[in-house]
ROMARVEX-789323 format. One record per atom (N, C-alpha, C, O): y, x, z; residue in one letter. Coordinates in steps of 0.05 Angstrom, whole numbers, padded with zeros to 5 digits, always signed. Layout:
# residues N
YXZa
...
# end
This chain:
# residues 128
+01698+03789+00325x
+01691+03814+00311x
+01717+03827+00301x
+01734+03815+00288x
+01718+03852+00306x
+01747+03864+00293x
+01738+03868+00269x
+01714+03867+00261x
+01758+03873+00256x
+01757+03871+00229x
+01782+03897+00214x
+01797+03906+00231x
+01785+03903+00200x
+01807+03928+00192x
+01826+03910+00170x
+01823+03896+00150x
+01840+03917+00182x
+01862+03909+00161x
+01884+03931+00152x
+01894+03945+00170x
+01891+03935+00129x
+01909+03956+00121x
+01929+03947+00098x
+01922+03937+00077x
+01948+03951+00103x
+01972+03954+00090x
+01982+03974+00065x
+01993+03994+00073x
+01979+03972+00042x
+01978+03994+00020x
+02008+03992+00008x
+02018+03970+00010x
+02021+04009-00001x
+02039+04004-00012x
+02053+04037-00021x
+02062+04055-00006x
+02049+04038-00052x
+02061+04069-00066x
+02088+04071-00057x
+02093+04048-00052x
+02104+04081-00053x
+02129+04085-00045x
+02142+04112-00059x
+02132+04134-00056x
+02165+04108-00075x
+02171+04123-00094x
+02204+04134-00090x
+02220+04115-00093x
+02215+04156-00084x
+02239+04153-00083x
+02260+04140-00099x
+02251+04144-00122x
+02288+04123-00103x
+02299+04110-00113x
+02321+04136-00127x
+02341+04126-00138x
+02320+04158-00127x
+02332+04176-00126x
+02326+04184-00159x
+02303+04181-00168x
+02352+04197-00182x
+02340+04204-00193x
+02325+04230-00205x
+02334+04250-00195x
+02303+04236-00222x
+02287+04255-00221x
+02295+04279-00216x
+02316+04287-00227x
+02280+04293-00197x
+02289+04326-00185x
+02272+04343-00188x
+02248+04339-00195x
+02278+04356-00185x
+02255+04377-00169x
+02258+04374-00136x
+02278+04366-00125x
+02232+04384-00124x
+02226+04390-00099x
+02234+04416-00089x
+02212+04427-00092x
+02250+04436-00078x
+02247+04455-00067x
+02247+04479-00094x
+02244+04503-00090x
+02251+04466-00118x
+02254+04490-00140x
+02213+04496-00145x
+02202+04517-00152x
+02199+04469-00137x
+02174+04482-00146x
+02156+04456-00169x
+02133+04450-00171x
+02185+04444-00182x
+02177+04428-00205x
+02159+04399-00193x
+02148+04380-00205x
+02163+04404-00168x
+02150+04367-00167x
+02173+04352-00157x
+02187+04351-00137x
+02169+04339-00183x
+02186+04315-00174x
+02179+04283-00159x
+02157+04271-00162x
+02198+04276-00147x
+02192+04253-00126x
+02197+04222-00154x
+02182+04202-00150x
+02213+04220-00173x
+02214+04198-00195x
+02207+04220-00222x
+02216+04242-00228x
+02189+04204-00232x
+02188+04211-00253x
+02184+04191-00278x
+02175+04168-00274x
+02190+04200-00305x
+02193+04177-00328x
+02179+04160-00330x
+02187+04137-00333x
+02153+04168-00328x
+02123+04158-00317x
+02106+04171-00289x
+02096+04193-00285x
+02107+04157-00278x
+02095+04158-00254x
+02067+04162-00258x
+02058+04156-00281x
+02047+04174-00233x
+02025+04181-00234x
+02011+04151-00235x
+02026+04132-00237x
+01985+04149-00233x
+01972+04125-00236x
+01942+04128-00227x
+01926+04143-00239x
+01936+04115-00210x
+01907+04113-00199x
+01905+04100-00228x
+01922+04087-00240x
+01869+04110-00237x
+01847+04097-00252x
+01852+04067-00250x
+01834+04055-00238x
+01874+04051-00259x
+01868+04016-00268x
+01885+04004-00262x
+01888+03979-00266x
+01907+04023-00248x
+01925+04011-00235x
+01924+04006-00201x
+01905+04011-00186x
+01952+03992-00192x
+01952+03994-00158x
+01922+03979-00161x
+01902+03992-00156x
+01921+03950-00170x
+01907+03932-00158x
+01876+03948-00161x
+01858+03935-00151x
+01869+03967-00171x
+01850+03983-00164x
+01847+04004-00141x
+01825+04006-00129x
+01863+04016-00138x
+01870+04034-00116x
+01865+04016-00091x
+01848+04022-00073x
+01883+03991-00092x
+01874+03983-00061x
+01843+03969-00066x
+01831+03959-00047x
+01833+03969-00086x
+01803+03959-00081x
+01788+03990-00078x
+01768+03990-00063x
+01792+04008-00086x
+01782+04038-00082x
+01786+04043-00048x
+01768+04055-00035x
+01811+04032-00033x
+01811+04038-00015x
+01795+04016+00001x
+01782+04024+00021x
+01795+03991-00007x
+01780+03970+00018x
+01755+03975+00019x
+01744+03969+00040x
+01737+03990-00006x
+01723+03991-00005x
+01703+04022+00008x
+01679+04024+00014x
+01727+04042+00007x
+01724+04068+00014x
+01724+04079+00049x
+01708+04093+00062x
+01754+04064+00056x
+01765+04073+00092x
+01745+04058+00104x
+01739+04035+00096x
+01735+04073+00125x
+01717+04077+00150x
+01746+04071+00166x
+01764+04088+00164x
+01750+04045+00183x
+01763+04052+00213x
+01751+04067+00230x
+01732+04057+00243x
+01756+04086+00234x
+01735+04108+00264x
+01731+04097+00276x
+01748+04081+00285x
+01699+04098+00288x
+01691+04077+00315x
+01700+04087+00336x
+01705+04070+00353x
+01705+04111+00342x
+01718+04123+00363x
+01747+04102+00367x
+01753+04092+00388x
+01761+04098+00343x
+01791+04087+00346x
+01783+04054+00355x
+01796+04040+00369x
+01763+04049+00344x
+01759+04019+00351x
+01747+04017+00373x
+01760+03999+00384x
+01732+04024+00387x
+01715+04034+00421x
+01751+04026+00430x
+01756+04003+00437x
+01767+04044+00428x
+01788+04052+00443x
+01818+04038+00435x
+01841+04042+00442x
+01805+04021+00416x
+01834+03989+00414x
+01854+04021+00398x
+01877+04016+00406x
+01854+04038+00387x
+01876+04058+00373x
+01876+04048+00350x
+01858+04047+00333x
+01912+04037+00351x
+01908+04034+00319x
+01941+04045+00314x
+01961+04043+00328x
+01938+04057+00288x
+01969+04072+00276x
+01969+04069+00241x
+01951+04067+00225x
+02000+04069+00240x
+02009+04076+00214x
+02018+04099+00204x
+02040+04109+00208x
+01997+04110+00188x
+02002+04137+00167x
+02015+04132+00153x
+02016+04109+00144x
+02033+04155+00144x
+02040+04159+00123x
+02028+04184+00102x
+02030+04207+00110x
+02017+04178+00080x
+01998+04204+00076x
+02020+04212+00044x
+02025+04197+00025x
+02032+04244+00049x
+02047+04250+00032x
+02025+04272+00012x
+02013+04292+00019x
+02024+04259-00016x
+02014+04281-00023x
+02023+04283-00059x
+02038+04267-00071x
+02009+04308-00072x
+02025+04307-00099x
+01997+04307-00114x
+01976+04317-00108x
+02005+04289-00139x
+01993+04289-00160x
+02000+04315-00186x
+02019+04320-00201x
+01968+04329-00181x
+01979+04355-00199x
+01981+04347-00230x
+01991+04325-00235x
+01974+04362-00250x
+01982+04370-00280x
+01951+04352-00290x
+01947+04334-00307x
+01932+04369-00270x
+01908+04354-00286x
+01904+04329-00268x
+01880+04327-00265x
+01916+04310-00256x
+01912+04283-00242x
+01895+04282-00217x
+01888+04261-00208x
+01885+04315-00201x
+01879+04330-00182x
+01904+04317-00162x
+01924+04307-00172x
+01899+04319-00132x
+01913+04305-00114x
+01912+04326-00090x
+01890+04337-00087x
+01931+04333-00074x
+01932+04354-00053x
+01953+04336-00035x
+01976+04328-00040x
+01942+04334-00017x
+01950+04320+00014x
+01970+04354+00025x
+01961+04377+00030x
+02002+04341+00024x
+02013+04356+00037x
+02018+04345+00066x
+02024+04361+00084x
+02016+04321+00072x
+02016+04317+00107x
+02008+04294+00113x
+02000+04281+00093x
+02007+04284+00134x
+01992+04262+00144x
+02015+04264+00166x
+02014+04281+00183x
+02039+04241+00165x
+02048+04235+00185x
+02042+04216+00202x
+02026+04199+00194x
+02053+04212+00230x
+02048+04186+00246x
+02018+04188+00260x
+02016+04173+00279x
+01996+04202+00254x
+01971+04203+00265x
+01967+04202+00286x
+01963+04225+00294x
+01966+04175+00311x
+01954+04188+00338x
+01939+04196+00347x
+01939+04202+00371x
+01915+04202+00330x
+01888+04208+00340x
+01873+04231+00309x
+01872+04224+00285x
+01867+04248+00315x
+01848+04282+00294x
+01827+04254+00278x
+01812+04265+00262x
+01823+04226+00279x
+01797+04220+00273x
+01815+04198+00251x
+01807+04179+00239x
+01832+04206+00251x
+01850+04185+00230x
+01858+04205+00205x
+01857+04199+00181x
+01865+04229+00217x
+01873+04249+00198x
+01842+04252+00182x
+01839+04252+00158x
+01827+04253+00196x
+01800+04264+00183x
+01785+04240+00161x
+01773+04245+00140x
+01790+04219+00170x
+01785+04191+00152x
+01803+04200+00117x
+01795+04204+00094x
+01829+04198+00131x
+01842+04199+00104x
+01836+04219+00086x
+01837+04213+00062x
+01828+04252+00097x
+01812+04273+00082x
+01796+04265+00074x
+01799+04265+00050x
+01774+04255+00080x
+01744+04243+00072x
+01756+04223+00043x
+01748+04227+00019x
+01779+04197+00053x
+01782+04182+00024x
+01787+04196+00010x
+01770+04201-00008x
+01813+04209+00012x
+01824+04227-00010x
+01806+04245-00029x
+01814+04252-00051x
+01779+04253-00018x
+01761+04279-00028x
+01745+04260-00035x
+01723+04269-00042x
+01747+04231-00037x
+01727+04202-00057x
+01744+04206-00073x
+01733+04215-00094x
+01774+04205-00078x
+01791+04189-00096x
+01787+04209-00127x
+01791+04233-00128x
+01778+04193-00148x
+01780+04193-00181x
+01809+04211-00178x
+01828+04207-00164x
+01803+04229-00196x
+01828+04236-00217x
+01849+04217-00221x
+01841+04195-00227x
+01868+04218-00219x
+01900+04198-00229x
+01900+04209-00261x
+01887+04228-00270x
+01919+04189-00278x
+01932+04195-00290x
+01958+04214-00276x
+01963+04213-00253x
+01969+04228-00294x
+01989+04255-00289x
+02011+04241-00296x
+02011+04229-00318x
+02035+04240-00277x
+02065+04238-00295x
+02076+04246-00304x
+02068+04268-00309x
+02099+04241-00315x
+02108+04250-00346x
+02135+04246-00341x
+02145+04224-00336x
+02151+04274-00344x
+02184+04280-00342x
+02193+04286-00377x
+02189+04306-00390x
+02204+04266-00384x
+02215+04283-00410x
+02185+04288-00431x
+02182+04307-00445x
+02166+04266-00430x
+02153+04278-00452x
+02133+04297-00435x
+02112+04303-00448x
+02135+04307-00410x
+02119+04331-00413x
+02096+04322-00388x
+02108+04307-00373x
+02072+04327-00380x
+02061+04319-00352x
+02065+04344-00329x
+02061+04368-00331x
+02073+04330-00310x
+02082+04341-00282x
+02065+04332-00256x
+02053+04312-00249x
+02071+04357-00243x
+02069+04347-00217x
+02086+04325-00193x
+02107+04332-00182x
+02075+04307-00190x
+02093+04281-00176x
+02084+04286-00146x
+02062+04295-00138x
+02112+04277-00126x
+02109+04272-00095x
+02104+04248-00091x
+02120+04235-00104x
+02088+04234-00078x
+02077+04214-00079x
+02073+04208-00033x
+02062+04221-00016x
+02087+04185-00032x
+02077+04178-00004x
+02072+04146-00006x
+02085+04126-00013x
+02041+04152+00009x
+02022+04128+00015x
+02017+04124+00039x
+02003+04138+00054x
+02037+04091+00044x
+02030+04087+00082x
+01998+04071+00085x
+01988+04061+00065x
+01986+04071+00109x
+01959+04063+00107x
+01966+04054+00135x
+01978+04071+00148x
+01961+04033+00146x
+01964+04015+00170x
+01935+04015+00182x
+01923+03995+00174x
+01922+04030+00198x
+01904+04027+00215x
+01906+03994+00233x
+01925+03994+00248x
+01895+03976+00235x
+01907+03962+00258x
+01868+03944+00254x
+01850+03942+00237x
+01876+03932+00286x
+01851+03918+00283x
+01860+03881+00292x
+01881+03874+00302x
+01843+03867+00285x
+01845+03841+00284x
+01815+03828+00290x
+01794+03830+00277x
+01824+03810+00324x
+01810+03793+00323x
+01793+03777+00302x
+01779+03758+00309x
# end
């Protein structure tokens, strides 16, 4: 029986705090955004949330996303891309989680809450 297995991991630049493009999101911030409980909730939000597409499993497709997106002011979340996708039914999965996912906590530059860049890889793969 296949089974899904996925790979979670926040990835934060090591860089220190910027702006993006002059439009105030920064990629490090003093305090970082925060899923509701922490990671070890998020990846249970997610094991319990992602659908592998039966289309991708019919057809042995399996890929690693990278899903870039920013955490706004009010802990609101906007998917700026979905890299790496081989298949429209992977992109569409990660829309569907993302439009489940709770409010974040907001990060915090200096005291103040910001908008954070935030990239989340997600490992499609299947296993005997």
């Amino acid at each position: 029986m296949n089974k899904l297995i996925f790979i979670l991991c926040l990835i934060s630049s090591v860089l220190s705090a910027q702006d993006k493009e002059n439009t105030n999101i920064y990629t490090v911030a003093d305090v970082m955004p925060q899923f509701p409980g922490g990671d070890d909730s998020l990846i249970s939000f997610i094991s319990r949330n992602l659908i592998y597409p039966s289309i991708a499993q019919e057809k042995d497709i399996q890929c690693n996303i990278k899903v870039t997106f920013t955490v706004k002011e009010d802990g609101s979340l906007k998917i700026n891309k979905i890299k790496n996708s081989k298949h429209k039914v992977f992109k569409d999965e990660v829309y569907r989680l993302f439009n489940l996912m709770p409010k974040w906590t907001p990060g915090k530059q200096n005291g103040k809450i910001v908008r954070v860049y935030i990239e989340l890889p997600l490992n499609f793969s299947l296993e005997e």
